[in-house]
C-alpha positions as CSV (number, residue, x, y, z in Angstrom):
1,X,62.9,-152.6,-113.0
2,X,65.3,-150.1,-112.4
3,X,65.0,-146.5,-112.4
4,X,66.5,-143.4,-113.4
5,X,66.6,-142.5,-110.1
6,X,68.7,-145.3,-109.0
7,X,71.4,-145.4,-110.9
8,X,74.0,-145.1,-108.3
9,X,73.0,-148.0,-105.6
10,X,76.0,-149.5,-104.5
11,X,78.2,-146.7,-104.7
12,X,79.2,-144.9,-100.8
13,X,79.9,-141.7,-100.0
14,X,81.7,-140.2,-97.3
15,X,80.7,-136.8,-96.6
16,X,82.6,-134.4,-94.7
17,X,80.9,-131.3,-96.3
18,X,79.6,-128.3,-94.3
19,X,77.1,-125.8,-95.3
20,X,75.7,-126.0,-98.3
21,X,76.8,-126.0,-101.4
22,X,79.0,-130.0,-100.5
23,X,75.9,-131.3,-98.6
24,X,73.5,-130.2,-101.4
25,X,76.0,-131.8,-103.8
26,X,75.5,-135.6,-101.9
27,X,72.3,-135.4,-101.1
28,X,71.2,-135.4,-104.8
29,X,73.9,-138.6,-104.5
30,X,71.3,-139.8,-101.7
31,X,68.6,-139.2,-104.6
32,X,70.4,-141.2,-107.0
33,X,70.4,-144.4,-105.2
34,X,74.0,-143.7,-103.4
35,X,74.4,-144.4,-99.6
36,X,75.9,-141.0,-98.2
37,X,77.3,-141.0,-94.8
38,X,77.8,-137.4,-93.6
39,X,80.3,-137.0,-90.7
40,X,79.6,-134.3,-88.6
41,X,82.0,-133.1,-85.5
42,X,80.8,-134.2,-82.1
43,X,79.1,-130.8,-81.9
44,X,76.8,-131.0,-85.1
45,X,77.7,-129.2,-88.1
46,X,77.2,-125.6,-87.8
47,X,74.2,-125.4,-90.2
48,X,72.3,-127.2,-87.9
49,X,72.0,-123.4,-86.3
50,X,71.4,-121.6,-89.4
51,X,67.8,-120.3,-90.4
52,X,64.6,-120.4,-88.4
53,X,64.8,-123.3,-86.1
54,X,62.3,-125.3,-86.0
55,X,62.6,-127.5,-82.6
56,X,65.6,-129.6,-81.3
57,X,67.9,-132.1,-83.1
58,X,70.3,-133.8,-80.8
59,X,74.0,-134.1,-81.2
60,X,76.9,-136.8,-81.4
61,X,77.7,-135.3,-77.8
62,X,74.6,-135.8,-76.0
63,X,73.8,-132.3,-76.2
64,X,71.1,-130.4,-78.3
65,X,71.1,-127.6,-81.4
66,X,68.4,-125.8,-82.9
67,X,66.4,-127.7,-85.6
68,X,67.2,-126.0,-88.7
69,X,65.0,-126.8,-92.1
70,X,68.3,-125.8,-94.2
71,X,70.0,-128.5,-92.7
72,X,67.1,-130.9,-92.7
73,X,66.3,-130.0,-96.3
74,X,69.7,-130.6,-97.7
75,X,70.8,-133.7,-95.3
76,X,67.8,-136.3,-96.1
77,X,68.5,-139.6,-97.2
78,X,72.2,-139.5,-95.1
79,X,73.2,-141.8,-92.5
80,X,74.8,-138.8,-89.6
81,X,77.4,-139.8,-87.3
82,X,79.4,-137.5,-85.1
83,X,83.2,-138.0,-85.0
84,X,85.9,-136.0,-83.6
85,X,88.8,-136.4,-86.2
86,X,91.5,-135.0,-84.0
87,X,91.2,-138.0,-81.0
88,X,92.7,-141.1,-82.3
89,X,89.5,-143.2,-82.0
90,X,88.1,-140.8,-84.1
91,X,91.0,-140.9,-86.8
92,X,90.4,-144.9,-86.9
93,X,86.8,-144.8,-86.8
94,X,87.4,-142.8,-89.7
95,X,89.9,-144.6,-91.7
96,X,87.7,-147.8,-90.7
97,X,84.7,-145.5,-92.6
98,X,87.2,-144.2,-95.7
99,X,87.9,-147.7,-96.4
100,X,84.6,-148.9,-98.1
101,X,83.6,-145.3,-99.8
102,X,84.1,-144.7,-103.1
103,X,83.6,-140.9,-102.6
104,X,85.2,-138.7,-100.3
105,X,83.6,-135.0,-100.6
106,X,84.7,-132.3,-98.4
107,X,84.7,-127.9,-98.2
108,X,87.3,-127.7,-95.6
């Protein structure tokens, strides 16, 4: 049986979104059964420092940010990588990602 809330299995987004409006947007994707991966810059999005933090969440670069529950909160359900779009391992990794989503969303 299928539910409602699954209606959109088999459909990939790419997520480039900061803050919150784009990240709020794909994560009720995540809740409808779509596979979101959000790709942060090596440093961690920058809502990762917004709010009360909460602890540590570590970073594409080996480094460390405060926990933030905004980010948490509107993040769940994603698969996070960190990429650095202006090296050219970075561009490929992500035209190797672009290639199999059927969404792009970004707030650039």
């Amino acid at each position: 049986m299928v539910r409602d809330a699954d209606f959109l299995i088999g459909i990939h987004v790419l997520d480039l979104s900061q803050f919150l409006p784009g990240p709020y947007a794909t994560q009720m994707l995540a809740d409808m059964g779509a596979s979101v991966i959000k790709v942060e810059p090596p440093a961690g999005d920058p809502m990762r420092r917004m709010g009360p933090a909460t602890g540590l969440a570590f970073t594409g670069d080996g480094g460390t940010v405060p926990r933030s529950p905004y980010y948490d909160t509107v993040n769940a359900g994603k698969t996070v990588v960190a990429i650095d779009l202006k090296s050219g391992d970075g561009k490929q990794a992500f035209k190797t990602l672009i290639r199999s989503a059927d969404v792009l969303l970004e707030s650039y």
